[in-house]
N, C-alpha and C positions, 0 to 999 in steps of 0.2 A: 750392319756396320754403320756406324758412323761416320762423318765428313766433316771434317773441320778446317776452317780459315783462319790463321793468324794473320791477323793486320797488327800494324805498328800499335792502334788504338782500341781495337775490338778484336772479338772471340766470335766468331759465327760457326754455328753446326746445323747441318741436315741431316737428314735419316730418310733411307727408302719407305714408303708404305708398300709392304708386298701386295696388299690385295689392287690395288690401282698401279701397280708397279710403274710409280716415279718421285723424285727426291721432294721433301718437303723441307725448307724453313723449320728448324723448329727451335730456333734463339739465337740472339745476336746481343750478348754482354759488353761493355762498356770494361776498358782496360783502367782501372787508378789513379796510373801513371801510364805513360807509352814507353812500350817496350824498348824504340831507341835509346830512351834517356835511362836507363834501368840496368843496361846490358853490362856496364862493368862494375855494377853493384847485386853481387848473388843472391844475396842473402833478400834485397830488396823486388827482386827480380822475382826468385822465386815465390815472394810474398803475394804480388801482383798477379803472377798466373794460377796460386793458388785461390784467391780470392774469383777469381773470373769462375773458376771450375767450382767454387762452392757454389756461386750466385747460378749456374748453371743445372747443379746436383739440384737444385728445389724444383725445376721445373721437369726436368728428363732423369730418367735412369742413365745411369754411368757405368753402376757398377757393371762387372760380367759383357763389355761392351768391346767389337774389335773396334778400329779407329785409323783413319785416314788422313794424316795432316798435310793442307799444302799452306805453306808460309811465305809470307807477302815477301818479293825482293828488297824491297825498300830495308829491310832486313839484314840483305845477305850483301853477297862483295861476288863479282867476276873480275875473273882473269880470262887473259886469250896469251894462247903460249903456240908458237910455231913448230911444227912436228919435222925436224929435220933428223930422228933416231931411227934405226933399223927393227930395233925389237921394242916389245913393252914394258922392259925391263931398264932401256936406258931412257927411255917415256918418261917413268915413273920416275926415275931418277932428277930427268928434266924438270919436271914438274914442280919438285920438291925444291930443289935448288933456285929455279924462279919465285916461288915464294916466299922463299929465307930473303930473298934479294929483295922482294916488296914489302913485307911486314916487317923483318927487321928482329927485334925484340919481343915483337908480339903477336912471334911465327907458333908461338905454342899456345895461342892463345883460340887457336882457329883450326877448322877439321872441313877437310876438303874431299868434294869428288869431282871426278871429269869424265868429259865425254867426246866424243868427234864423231862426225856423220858422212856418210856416203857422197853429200854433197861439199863437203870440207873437210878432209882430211887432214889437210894440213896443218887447220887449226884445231888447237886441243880447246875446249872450251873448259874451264874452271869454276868451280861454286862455291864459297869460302862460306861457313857459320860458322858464329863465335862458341865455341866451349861452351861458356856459361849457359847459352841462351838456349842450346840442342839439351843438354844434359838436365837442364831444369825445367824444360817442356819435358822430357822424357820419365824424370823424378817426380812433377807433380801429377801428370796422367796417370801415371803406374799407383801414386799413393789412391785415387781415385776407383781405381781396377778396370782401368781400361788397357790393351789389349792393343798397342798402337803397332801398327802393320807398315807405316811411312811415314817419313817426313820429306815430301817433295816439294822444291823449288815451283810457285805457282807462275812463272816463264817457261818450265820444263813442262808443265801442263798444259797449258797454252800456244807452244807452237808444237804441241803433240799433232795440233788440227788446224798448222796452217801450212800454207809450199813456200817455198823459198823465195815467191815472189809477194806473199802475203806478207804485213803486220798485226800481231796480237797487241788489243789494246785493252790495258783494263782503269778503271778512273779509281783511284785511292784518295779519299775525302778529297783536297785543292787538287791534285796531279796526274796526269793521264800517264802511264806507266807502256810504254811502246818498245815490242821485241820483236826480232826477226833474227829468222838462222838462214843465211843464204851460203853463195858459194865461198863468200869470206870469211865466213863461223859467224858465232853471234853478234847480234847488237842489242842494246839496251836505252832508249832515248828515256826524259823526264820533261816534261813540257807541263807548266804552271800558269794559267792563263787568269786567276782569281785576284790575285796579288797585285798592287799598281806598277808594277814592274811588270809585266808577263815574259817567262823564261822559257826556253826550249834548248834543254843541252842534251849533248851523248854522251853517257854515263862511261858507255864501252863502246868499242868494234870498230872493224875498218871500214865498213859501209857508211857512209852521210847520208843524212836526212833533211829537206829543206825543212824549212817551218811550217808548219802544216796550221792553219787554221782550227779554232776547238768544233765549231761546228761542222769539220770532216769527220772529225774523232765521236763526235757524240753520237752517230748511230752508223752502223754496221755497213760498210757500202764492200766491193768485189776487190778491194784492196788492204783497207781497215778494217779489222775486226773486233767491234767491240762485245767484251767476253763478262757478265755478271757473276756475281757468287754462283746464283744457277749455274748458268754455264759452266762454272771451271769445274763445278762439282759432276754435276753431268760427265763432260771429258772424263776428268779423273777415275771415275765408274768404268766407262765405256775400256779406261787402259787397263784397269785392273782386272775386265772379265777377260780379256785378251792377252794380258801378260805382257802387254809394250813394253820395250825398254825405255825404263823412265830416269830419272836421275833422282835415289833416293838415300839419306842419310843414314835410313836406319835399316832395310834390306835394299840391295841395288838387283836392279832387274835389266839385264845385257851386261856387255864388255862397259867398264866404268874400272878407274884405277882411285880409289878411294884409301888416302892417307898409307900410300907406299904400298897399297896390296891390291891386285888384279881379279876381278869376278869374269866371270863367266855368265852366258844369258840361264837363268835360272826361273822356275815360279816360284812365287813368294805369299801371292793369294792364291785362296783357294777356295772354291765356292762348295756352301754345304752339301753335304752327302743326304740321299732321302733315308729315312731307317723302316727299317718295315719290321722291328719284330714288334711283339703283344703289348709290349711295355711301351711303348714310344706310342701307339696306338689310342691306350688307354689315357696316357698321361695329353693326347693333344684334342681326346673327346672331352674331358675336364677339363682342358684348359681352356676349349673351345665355348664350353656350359658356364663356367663362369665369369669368360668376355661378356656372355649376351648377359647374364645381370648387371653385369658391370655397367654395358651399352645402354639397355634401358633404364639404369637408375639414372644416368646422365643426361639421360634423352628427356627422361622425368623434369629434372632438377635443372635444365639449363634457363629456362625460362623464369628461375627461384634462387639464381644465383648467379652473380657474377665474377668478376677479376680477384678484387679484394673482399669477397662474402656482401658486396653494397647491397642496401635494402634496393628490389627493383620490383617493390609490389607494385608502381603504379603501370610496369611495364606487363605486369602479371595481371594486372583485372583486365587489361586489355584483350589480353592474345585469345580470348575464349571465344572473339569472334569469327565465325568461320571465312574460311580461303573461300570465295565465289568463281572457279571456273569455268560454267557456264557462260560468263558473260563475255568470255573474252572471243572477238568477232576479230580476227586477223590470223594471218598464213605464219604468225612465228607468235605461240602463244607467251612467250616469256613477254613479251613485250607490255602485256598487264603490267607485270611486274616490276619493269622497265617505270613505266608511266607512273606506278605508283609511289617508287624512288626520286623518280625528281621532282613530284608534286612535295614529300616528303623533307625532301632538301631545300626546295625553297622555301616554304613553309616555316624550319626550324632557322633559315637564314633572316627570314623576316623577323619572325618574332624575339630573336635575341640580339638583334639592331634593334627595336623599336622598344622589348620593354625589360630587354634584359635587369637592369637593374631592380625590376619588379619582379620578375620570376623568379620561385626561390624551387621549383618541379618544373621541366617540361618532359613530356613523355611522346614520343609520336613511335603508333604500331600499325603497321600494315594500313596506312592511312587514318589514322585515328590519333586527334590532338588530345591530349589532356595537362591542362595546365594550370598550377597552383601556384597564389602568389600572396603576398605580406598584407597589407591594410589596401593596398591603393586598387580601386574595381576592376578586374580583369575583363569586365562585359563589351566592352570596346572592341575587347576581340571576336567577336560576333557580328560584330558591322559587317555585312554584306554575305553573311551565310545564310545559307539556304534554313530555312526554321526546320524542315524536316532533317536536317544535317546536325543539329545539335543534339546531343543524346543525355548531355545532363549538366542542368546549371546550380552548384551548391553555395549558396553567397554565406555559410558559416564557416567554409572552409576556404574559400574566395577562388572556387575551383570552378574552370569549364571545362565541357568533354563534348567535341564535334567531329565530323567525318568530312573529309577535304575532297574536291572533286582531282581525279586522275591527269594528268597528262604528258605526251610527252613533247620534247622541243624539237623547232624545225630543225635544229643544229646538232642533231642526235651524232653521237661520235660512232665510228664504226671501226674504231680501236679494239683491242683487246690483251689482258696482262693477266702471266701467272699473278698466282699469291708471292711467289717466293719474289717476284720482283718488283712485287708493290712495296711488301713489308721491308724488303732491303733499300728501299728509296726511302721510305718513313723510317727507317730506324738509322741510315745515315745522315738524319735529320737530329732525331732527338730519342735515346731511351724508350719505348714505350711497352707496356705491357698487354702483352696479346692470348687469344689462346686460338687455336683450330682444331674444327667439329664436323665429320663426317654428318652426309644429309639427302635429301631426297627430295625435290623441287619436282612438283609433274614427272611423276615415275621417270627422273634422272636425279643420278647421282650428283653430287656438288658438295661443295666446302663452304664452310660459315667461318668465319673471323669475327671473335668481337675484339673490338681495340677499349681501349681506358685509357683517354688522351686529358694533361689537366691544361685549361685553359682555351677559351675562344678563337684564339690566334693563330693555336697549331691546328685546330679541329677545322678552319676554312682551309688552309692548305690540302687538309689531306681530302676534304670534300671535293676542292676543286680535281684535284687527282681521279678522286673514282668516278666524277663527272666526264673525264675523258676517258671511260673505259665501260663499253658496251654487257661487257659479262661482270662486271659488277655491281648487285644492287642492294639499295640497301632498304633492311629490314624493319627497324628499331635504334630509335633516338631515344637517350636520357641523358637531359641535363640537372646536372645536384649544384643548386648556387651555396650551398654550405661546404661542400672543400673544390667548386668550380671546375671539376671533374664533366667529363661527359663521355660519354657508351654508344659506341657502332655497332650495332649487327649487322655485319654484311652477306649474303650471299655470292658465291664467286663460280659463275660456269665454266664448268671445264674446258 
């Protein structure tokens, strides 16, 4: 199955890896137009989500695909309606009739479901999407052939897994997006701290909230919960294997009075059946024979190819040098690997300060610089290396190739970050193009990232990043000063 986020401005999906059984990142598209400005134009609407699902279709399989959507509130509209009816039949009546009285004109424009809880009864809690926007999510997926199982409200996801005395908080680009279901039914606050104004309203509910500082909201403490894509994806998994009643547009799972008709708690996912006859058999030993060509031609050619097919031979004369584990003298062997990252990092930090303009190749692998540059003598770059350190000096190519000495800093971070929520920090940054590679680091298992970031600016950002984070290291530097392009290889321990 697939998982997907609609945000106002992006497209994000995960997918499970069954053998490691857990959610991975695997793209986060860039919207057009955003979706608010689009919603009462269909035709343009749907263009825009069509476009995301193409740009998506070149990376991932779609077709034959089930699919999970939760869609960002910033989206949708609540209501809170007071339960003073006997049955669910004058409910639903209620319900209807409060919202003719709020929308007006443009009570047909909008497709609602509700819900109330154990802990508020009283209040019915309402979910309003507009028409266009459900029906043209629903019309470009299907043209796609995906297989969409929900469309939940990502508030409904999120205080799936918090109590009544908790807040779910998620940050959406400027705005930190804060909900809570307590004894008084929902609330919904919006709080803008980016802006020279800094704002903090309640969107909905009868509960208040003072103003809360951004640095309460920015990391997770026993009150705030702060909830990432991972995260909500995760939740949303963990209800689907369970059958929670969740609040969903396109099957509803529990008692939910959805546009004048009453459901019942039902399941609606359903997890795969094992097949055991001859045929299912056969067809998962071939299918199994030809992953592993697949795997190895990949395993082959990663080192021979990159993002967009770039030349990365000079990344490739390098790597023939063998891994030395032997030498590593400490109680956490990664820590080589550790040492030879940040030697690596500084390294490419210096020399693209000092002669960037003159580099038109720099290469660094597994400690190993190689650097090519225009007319002006790269030799300078050898000042203070060890001579046994240098492996090859070609002055007709105006190339040098040396080997850096290890280390690592007193100030070693003892952090640690999924992939999924690095890449969702880099890509709420800026577009970039990634790919992830199953791998094996000292008979353990691990994930490789290469990123393709263009320009010097964004690439110290995201260095500074994987410098605060102990399980990421990095592999392989190429910078191309002919389209300004430069190549991560990272390693990521799990």
């Amino acid at each position: 199955m697939l998982y997907f986020i609609v945000h106002n401005n992006t497209l994000v999906v995960f997918k499970r890896n069954l053998e490691k059984d857990k959610l991975i990142l695997q793209s986060k598209v860039k919207f057009h137009h955003s979706l608010s400005s689009t919603i009462y134009d269909p035709k343009l609407l749907s263009n825009v989500i069509a476009q995301s699902l193409d740009e998506l279709n070149e990376k991932i399989v779609l077709e034959n695909q089930e699919a999970s959507i939760v869609i960002n509130d910033e989206l949708l509209s609540h209501s809170l309606i007071i339960n003073s009816a006997k049955d669910d039949i004058k409910l639903a009546e209620k319900i209807k009739n409060e919202l003719q009285i709020k929308w007006k004109d443009l009570f047909s424009n909008y497709f609602y479901i509700a819900e109330s809880r154990k802990s508020s009864k009283k209040f019915i809690h309402v979910v309003e999407i507009n028409h266009y926007l459900k029906e043209k999510i629903k019309l470009n997926f299907n043209n796609f052939g995906i297989d969409i199982k929900g469309i939940i409200p990502l508030s409904s996801v999120i205080l799936s897994h918090t109590k009544t005395t908790q807040y779910g908080v998620v940050k959406s680009l400027k705005n930190y997006l804060i909900f809570n279901y307590s004894r008084k039914g929902f609330s919904f606050f919006k709080a803008n701290y980016g802006a020279r104004k800094k704002t903090f309203n309640k969107i909905i509910g009868l509960d208040d909230l003072q103003k809360i500082s951004e640095g309460t909201l920015k990391k997770s403490n026993s009150k705030y919960l702060l909830f990432s894509d991972l995260d909500i994806v995760k939740t949303l998994s963990e209800l689907i294997d369970t059958s929670f009643p969740t609040l969903n547009f396109i099957n509803p799972v529990g008692i939910q009075i959805i546009d004048d008709s009453i459901y019942k708690r039902k399941k609606t996912f359903t997890k795969q059946k094992k097949e055991t006859n001859f045929f299912n058999y056969f067809r998962n030993i071939v299918a199994a024979f030809l992953t592993l060509i697949l795997l190895v031609f990949v395993l082959q050619s990663i080192n021979k190819a990159d993002l967009k097919s770039l030349n990365t031979e000079v990344i490739s004369e390098m790597i023939e040098e063998p891994v030395i584990t032997d030498a590593i003298a400490t109680e956490n062997p990664f820590e080589f690997y550790n040492a030879k990252s940040h030697s690596m990092i500084n390294v490419f930090d210096s020399i693209v300060t000092e002669y960037g303009n003159v580099v038109s190749i720099l290469s660094i692998v597994d400690g190993v610089v190689a650097v090519e540059g225009g007319d002006e003598s790269l030799l300078s770059l050898l000042n203070g290396v060890d001579p046994n350190a240098v492996k090859q000096i070609d002055l007709s190519k105006n190339k040098v190739v040396y080997k850096i000495d290890s280390y690592l800093p007193s100030d070693l971070s003892t952090n640690s970050a999924s992939i999924s929520n690095f890449l969702n920090w880099i890509l709420d940054i800026e577009e970039i193009e990634f790919k992830i590679i199953d791998g094996v680091l000292l008979d353990r298992e691990v994930d490789n990232i290469i990123l393709r970031i263009d320009g010097l600016e964004l690439s110290n950002e995201i260095i500074d990043q994987i410098t605060n984070y102990n399980n990421f290291i990095m592999r392989k530097i190429l910078f191309t000063k002919a389209d300004n392009s430069i190549h991560f290889y990272i390693t990521v321990l799990g």
